[in-house]
N, C-alpha and C positions, 0 to 999 in steps of 0.2 A: 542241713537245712537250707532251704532258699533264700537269696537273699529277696529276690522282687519275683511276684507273681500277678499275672492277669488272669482272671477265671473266667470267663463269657462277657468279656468286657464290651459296654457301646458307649461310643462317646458322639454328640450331637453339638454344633456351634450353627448360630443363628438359622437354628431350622431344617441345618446341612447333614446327613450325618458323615461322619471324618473314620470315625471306626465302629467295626460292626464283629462282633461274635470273638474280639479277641482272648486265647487260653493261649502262655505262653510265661517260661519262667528262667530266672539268671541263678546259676548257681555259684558259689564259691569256685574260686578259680577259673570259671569262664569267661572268656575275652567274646565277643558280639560285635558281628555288623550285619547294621539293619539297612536294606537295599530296597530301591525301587526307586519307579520315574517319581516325578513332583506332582505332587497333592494324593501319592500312593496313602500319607497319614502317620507318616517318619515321625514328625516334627512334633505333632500332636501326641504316640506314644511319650516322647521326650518329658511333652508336657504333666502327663500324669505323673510319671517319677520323680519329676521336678515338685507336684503340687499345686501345676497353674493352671491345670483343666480341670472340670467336671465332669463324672462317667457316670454311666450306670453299669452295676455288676458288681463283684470280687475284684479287688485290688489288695495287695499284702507289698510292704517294705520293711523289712528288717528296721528294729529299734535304732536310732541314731545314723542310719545310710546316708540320708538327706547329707545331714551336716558334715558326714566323711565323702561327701559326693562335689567335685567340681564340673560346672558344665562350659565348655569355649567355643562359643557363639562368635563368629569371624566380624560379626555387626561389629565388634570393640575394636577390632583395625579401624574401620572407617571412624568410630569415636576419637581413640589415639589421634590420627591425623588431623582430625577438624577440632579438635580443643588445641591442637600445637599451631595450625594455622590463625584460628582464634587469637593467641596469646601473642603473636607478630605483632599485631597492633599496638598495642602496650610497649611491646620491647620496641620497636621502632620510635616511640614517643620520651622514651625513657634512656635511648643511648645504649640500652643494655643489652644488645642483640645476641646473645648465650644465657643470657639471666634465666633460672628455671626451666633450657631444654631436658626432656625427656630422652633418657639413652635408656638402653639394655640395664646397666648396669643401676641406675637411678629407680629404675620401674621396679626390679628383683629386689633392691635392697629394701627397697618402703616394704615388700611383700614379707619379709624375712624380720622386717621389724616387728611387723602387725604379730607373726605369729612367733615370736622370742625368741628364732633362732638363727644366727647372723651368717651360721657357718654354714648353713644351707646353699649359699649363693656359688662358693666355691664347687660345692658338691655337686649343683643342681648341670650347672654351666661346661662343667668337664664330661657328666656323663651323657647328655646331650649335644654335644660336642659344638657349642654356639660361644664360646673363648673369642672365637676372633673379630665375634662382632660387639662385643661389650661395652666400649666406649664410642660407638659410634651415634649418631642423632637419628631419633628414632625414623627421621623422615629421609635417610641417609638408605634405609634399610628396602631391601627388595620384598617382593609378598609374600615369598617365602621363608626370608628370611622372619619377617613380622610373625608370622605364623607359627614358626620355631620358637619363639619368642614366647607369645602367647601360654602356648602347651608348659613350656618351661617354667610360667608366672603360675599355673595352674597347679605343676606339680610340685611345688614348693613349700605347700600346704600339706603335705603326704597325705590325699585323699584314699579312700580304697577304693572309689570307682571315679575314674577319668571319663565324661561324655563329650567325645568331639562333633560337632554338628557340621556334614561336609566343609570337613577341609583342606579337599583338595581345590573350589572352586575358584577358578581364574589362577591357576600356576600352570606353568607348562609345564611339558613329559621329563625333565631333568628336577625341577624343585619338586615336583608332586613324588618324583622317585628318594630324592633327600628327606621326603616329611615322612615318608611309607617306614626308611629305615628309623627315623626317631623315633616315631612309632610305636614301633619294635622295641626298640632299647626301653619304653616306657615299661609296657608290659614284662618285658624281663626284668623291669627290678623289682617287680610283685605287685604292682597298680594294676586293678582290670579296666578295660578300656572297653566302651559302648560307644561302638564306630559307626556314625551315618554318611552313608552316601549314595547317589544312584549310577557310580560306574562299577561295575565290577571286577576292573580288570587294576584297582587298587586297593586293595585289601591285605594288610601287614599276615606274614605266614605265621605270626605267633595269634592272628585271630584262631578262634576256637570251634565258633559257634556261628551261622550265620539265620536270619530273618527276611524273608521276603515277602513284601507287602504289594500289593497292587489292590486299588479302591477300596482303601481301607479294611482290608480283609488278609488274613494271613494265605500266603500261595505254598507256602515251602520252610520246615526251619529242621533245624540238625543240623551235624555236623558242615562248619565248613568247607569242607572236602568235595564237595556237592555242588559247589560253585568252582571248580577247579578243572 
């Protein structure tokens, strides 16, 4: 059975349309990346799975996906950093210049709390292999390093669909190579992953599946091999 299905899907924002005639479906066990330049209509798919747009046409999500689904949106890097900048003010006023920083380790644990299980952090940190940045402040950390970070806060949660929204934007050719393998490691331990981005020449070999969109119209989907 599928998990998400589009049937002659159109979706329309202020007058525009974003997607037009999309049929396109995820099935158990496939990993997906959905490719194309900016305003191709990536974002706006996302949107429907997630529940934030309006379409017209067939739409199907398997019972309770949503709420086994994490989506990481790189916009919470810049969050993280401007509520820590924020809080300088205060700590500078207050003498307590550590009081309340944000590490690795501080972000994972709130996470692990929320969801009851403590032993997670240990687990999550080794097989992602982000150990050595743990106690460090979160403003300490490189973009890729944040990034790692992020995916790691996601999967904590043991979603069965991980949705990364371009994440390799603004790291160079060595972190975007260290995010491709974490990647990987996600998918191998049985998380499917719905990969967005418009380069092609970064896409984890445990993708499955790929989607190419240009003016909100499907160009190309099947096997990832086809992008290779």
């Amino acid at each position: 059975m599928s998990l998400i299905v589009f049937n002659k899907l159109d979706s329309v924002v202020r007058g525009k349309s974003v997607l037009t005639d999309i049929s396109w479906e995820i099935k158990p066990g496939q990993n997906w990346v959905i490719v194309g330049p900016n305003g191709a209509g990536k974002t706006s798919l996302l949107k429907i799975i997630l529940g934030k747009l309006y379409y017209r046409g067939d739409f199907f999500i398997a019972e309770g996906l949503r709420e086994r689904t994490r989506y990481v949106s790189f916009d919470r890097h810049s969050t993280l950093i401007r509520r820590e900048t924020e809080k300088d003010h205060a700590r500078h006023f207050s003498g307590r210049f550590d009081d309340g920083l944000v590490t690795p380790e501080s972000l994972l644990k709130a996470s692990t709390k929320a969801i009851g299980n403590p032993d997670r952090v240990h687990e999550i940190t080794e097989l992602l292999g982000i150990s050595n940045i743990f106690d460090r402040e979160i403003r300490q950390l490189s973009t890729g390093e944040i990034r790692k970070l992020l995916i790691a806060d996601a999967v904590m949660a043991q979603p069965q669909l991980l949705i990364l929204d371009e994440p390799y934007d603004g790291l160079d050719t060595q972190s975007a190579r260290s995010l491709i393998r974490l990647i990987d490691q996600v998918m191998a331990s049985g998380i499917q992953v719905l990969l967005v981005t418009h380069r092609f020449e970064e896409i984890p070999a445990r993708i499955t599946h790929a989607l190419c969109l240009k003016n909100g119209t499907i160009l190309r989907k099947g096997p990832a091999g086809m992008l290779r």
